[in-house]
Backbone bond lengths (Angstrom), bond angles and torsions (degrees), N, CA, C in turn:
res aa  C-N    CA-C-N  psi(-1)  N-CA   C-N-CA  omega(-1)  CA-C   N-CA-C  phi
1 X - - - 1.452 - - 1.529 109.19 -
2 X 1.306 110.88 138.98 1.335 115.76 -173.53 1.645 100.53 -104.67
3 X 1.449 118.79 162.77 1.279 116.13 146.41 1.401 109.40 -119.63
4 X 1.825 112.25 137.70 1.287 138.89 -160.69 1.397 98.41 -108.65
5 X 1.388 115.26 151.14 1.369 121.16 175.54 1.693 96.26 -133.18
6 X 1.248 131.97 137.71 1.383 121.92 166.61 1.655 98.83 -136.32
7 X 0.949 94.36 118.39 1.545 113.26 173.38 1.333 115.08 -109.42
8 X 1.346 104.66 114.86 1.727 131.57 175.91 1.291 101.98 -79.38
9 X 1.348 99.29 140.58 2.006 117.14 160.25 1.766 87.37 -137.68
10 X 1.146 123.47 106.63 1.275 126.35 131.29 1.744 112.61 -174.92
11 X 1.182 100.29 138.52 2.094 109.13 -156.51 1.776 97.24 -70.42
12 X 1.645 131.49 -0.47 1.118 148.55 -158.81 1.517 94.96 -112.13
13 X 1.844 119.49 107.55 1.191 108.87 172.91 1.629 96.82 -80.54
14 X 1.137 124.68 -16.38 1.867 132.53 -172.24 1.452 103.81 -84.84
15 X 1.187 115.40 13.98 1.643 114.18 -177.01 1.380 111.85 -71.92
16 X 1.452 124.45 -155.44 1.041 129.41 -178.82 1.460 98.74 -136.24
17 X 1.273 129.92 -11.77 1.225 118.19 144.07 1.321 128.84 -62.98
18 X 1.495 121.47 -26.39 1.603 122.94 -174.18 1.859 86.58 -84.24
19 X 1.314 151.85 -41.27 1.155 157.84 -167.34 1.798 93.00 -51.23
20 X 1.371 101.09 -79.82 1.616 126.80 164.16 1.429 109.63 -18.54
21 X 1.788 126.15 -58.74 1.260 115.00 176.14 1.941 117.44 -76.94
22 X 1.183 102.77 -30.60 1.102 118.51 172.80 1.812 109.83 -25.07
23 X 1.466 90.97 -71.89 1.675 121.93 -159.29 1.093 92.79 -75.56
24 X 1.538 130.03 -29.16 1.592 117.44 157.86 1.148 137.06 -59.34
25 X 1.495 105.60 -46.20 1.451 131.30 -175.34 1.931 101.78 -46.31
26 X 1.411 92.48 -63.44 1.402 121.87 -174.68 1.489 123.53 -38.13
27 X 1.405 100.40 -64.60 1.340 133.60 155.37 1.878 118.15 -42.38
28 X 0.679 121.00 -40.21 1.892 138.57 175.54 1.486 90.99 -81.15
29 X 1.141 125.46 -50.60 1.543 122.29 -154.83 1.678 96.09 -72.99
30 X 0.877 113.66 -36.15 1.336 129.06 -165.80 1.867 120.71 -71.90
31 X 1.767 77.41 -20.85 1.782 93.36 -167.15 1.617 94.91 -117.81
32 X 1.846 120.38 31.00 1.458 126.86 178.50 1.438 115.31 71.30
33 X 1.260 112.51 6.94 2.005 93.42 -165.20 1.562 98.12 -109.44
34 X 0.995 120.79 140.48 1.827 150.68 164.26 1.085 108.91 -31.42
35 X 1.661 145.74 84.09 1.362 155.05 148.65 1.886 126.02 -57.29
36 X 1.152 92.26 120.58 1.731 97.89 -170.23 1.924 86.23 -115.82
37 X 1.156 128.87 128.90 1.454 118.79 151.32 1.513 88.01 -106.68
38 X 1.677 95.43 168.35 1.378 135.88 -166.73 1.238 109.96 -145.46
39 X 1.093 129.49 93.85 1.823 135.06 177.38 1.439 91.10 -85.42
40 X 1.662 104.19 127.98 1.850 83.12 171.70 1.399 103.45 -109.61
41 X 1.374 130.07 32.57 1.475 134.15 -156.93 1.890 91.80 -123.03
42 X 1.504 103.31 -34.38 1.574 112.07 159.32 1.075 139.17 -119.39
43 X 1.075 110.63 11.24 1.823 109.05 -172.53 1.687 111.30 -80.34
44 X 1.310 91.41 134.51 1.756 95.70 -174.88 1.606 116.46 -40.65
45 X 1.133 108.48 -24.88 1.626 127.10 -160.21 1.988 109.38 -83.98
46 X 1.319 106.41 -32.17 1.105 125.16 139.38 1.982 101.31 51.08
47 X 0.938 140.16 84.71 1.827 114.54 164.28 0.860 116.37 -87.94
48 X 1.461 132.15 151.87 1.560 147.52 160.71 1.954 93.20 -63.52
49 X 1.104 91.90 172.15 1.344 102.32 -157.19 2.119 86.58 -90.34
50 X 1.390 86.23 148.27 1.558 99.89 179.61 1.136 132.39 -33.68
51 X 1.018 126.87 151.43 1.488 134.85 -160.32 1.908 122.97 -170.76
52 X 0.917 109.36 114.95 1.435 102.01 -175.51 1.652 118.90 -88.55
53 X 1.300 93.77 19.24 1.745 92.83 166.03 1.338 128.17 -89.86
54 X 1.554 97.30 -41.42 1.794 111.33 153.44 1.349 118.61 -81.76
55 X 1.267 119.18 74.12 1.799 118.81 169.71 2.070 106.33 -43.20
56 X 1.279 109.51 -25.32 1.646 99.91 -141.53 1.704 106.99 -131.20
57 X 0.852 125.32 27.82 1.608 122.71 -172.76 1.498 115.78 -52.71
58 X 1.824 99.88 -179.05 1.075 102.94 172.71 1.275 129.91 -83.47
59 X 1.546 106.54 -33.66 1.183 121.47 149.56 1.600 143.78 -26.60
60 X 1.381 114.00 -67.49 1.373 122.83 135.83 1.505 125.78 -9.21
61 X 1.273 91.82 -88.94 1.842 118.03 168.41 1.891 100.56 -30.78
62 X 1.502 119.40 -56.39 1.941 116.68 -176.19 1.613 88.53 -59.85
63 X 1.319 116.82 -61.79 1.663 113.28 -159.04 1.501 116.76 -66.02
64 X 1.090 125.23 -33.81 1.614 132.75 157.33 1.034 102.87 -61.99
65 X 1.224 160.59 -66.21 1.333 144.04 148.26 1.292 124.56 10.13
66 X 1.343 102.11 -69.76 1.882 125.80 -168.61 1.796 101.58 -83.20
67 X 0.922 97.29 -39.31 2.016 77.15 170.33 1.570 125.68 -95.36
68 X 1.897 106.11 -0.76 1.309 109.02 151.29 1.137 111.41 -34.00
69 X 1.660 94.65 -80.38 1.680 122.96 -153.29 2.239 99.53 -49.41
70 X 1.103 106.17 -33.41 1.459 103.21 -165.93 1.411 117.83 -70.41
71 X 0.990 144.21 143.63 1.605 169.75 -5.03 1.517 106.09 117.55
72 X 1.656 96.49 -72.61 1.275 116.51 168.62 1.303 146.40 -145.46
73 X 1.307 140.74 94.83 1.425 139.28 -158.75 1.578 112.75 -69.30
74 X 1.872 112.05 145.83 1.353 90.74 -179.45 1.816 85.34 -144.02
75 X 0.899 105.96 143.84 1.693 122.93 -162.40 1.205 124.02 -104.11
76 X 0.997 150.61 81.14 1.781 147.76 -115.76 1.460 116.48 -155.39
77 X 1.581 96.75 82.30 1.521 91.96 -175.38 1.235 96.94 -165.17
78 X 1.623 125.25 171.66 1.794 137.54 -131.20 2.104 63.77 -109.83
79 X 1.848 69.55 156.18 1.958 92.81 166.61 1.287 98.46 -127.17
80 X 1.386 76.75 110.39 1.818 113.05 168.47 1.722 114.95 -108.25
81 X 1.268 106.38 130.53 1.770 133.18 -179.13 1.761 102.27 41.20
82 X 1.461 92.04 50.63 1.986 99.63 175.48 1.469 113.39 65.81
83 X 1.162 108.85 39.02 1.372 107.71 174.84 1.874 114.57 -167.12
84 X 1.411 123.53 -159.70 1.496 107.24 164.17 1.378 115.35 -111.14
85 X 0.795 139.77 -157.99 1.646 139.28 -161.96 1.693 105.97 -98.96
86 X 1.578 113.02 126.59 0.972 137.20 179.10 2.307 106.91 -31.50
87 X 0.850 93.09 -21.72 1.388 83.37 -171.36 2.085 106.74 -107.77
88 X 1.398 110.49 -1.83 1.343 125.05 144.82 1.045 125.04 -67.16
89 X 1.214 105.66 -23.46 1.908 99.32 -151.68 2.269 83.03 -101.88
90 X 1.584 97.06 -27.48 1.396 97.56 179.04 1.335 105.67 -63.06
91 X 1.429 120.92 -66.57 1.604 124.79 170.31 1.428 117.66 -14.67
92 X 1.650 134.22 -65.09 1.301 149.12 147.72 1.264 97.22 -26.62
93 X 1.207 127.35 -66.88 1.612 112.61 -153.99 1.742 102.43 -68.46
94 X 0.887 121.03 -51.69 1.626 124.64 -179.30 1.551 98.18 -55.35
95 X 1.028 125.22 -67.60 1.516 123.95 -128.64 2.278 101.99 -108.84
96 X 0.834 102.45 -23.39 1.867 114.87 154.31 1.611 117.42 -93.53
97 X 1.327 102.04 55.94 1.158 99.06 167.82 1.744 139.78 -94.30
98 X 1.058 129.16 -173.28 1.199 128.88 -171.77 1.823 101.92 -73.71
99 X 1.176 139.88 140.06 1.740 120.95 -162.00 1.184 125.42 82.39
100 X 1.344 116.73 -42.74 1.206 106.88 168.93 1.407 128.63 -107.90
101 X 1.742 126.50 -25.93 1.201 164.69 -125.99 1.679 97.55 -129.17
102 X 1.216 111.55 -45.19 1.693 135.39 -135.97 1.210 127.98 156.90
103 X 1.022 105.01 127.80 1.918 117.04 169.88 1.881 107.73 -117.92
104 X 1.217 108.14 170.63 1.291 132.49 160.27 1.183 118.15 -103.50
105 X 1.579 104.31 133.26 1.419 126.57 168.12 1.273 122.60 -139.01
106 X 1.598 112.27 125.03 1.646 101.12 -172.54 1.751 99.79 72.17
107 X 1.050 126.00 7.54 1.533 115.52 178.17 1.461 101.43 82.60
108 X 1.210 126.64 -2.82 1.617 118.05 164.76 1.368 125.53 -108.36
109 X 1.338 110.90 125.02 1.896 107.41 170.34 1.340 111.67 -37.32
110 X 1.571 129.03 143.32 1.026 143.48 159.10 2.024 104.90 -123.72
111 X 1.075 94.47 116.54 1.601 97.28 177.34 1.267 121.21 -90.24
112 X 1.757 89.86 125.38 1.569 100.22 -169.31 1.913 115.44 -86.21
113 X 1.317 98.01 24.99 2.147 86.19 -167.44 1.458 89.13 -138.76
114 X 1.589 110.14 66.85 1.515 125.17 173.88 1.540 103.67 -77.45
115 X 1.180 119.40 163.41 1.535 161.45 -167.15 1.958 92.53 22.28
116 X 1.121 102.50 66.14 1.627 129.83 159.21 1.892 106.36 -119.16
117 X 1.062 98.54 124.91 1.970 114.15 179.17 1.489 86.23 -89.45
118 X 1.495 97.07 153.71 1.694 108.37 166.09 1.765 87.50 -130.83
119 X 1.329 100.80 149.43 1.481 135.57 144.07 1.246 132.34 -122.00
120 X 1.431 123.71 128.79 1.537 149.42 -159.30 1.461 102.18 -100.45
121 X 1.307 149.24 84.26 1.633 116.09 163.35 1.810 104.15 -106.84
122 X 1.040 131.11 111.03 1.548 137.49 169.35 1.429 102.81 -107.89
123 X 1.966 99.43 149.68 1.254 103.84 154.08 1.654 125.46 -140.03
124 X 1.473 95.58 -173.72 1.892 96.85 175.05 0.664 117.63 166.22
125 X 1.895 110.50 138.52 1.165 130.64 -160.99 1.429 112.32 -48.43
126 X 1.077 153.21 -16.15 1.497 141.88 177.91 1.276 108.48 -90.90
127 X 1.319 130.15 164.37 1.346 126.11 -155.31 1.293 101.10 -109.67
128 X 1.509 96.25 164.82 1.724 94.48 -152.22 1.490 112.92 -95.31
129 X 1.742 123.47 -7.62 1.308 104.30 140.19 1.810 134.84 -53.99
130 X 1.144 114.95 -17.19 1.331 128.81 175.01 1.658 113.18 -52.99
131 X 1.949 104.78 -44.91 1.417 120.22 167.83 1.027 118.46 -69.37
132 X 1.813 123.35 -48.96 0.913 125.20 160.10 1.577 122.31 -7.77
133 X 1.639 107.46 -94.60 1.017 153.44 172.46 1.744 103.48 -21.70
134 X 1.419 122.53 -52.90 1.556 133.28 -166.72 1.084 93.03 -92.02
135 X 1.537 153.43 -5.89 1.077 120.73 -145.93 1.655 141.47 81.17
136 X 1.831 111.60 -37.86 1.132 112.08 -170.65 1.698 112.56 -48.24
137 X 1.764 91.34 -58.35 2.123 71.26 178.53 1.287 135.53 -37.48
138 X 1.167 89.77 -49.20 2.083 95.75 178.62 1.726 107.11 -55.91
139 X 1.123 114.63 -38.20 1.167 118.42 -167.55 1.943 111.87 -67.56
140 X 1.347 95.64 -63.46 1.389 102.37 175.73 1.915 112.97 -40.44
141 X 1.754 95.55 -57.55 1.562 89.27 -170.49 1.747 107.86 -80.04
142 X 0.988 121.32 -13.26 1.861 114.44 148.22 1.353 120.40 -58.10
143 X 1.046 114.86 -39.16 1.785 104.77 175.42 1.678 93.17 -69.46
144 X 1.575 115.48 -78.47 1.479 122.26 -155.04 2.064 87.21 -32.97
145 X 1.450 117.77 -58.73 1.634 101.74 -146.78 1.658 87.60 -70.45
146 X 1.234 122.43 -82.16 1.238 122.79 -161.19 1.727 135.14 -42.28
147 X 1.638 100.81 -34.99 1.968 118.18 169.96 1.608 90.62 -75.56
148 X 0.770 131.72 -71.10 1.872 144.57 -157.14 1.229 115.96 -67.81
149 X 1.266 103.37 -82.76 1.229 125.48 -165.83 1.913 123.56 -55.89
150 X 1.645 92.18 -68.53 1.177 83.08 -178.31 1.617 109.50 -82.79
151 X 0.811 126.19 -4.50 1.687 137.25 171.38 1.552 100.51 -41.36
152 X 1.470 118.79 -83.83 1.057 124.48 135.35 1.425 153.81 37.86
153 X 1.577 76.14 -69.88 1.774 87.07 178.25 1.763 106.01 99.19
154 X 0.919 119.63 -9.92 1.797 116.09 -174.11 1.284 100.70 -118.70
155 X 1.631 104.56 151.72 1.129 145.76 174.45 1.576 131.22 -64.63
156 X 1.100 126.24 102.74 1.680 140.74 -166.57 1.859 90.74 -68.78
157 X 1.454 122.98 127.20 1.196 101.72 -176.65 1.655 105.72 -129.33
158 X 1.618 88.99 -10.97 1.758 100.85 -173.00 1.227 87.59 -166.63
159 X 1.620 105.45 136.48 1.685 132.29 174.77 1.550 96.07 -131.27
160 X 1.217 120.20 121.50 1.693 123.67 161.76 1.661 95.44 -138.63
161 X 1.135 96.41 145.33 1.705 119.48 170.23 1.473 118.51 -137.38
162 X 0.977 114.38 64.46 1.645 131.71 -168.37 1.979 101.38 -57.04
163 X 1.092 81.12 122.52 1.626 72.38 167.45 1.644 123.34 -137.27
164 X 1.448 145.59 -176.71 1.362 150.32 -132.08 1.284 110.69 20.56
165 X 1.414 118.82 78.93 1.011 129.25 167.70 1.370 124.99 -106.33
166 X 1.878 118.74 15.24 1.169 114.86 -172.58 1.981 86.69 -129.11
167 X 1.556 97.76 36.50 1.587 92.63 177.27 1.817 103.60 -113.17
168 X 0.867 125.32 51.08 1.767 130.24 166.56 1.094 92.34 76.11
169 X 1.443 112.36 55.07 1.508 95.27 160.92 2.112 124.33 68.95
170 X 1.228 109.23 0.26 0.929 92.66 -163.81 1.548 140.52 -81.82
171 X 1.483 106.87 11.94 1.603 111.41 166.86 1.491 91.04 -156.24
172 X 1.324 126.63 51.77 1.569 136.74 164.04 1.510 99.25 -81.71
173 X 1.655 128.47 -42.57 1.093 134.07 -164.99 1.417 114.28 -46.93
174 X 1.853 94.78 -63.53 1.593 115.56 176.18 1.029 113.08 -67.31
175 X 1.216 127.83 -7.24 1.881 117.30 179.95 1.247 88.97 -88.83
176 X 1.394 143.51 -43.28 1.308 130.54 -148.46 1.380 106.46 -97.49
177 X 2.084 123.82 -9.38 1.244 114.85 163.70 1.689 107.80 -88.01
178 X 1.143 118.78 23.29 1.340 118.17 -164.24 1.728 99.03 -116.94
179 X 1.110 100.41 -36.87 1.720 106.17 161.65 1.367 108.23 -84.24
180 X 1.367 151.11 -79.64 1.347 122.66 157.97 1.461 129.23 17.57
181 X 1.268 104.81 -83.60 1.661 127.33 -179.50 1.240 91.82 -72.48
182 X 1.097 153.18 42.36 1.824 138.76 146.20 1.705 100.04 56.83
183 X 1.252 122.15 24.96 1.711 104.00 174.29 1.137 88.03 -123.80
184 X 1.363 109.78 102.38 1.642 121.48 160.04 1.648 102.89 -114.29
């Protein structure tokens, strides 16, 4: 049994990211392993956006907590202006920190949150040869593995960036029996 962490970024409980964690959630539950969601648009726990005057909250302290305990993190939210949503990227900044996340040694990160898997699922309305095409995919999952991830210490285990998703629905179905069925 694993314990799962899925952490939402999108202010849309009708999204297709909350669909996305859903069919995950579901899917894990189904296969015995320990599901935590994380809305970060509602969760009581909530941070104000970063700040280096408070190094140490309480806040912090619940969310370091919750990706202790996890197994595996899965990251689930729309890509907005080439990147993920301002209050993700806040989450990261508080809660992957230097001490807890990673230290330096010799002037090099050594990552402290080894044999933890990450999963990526983002989306957006433009189609995903469009990302293709610019670069953005590569780009996004080069920052997430290389800034984040392997910084870290954890393991990139699944990158998807689904995109035309603001065209009627029309292959939302199969993405979401494709997470279901474990073929991501």
């Amino acid at each position: 049994m694993k314990n799962i962490l899925i952490i939402i970024a999108n202010p849309s409980q009708e999204s297709f990211s909350f669909a996305m964690a859903n069919a995950y959630e579901q899917k894990s539950i189904n296969q015995g392993h320990k599901v935590e969601v994380l809305d970060l648009y509602s969760d009581k726990n909530q941070q104000d956006f970063y700040t280096r005057e408070e190094f140490q909250t309480k806040e912090m302290d619940y969310y370091q907590a919750k990706i202790s305990k996890a197994d595996e993190l899965v990251f689930v939210f729309p890509y907005w202006w080439g990147s993920m949503p301002a209050i993700l990227k806040n989450f990261i900044d508080w809660n992957f920190s230097a001490g807890f996340a990673f230290k330096y040694v010799n002037s090099r990160p050594i990552g402290l949150l080894k044999n933890k898997k990450v999963k990526i699922l983002a989306s957006s309305g433009a189609p995903f040869l469009y990302y293709f095409l610019t670069g953005a995919n590569r780009r996004l999952k080069n920052m997430f593995k290389q800034q984040i991830i392997r910084l870290t210490g954890m393991k990139l285990d699944v990158f998807k960036l689904y995109g035309s998703m603001d065209t009627k629905n029309r292959n939302t179905q199969k993405i979401l029996e494709n997470i279901s069925q474990g073929s991501l």
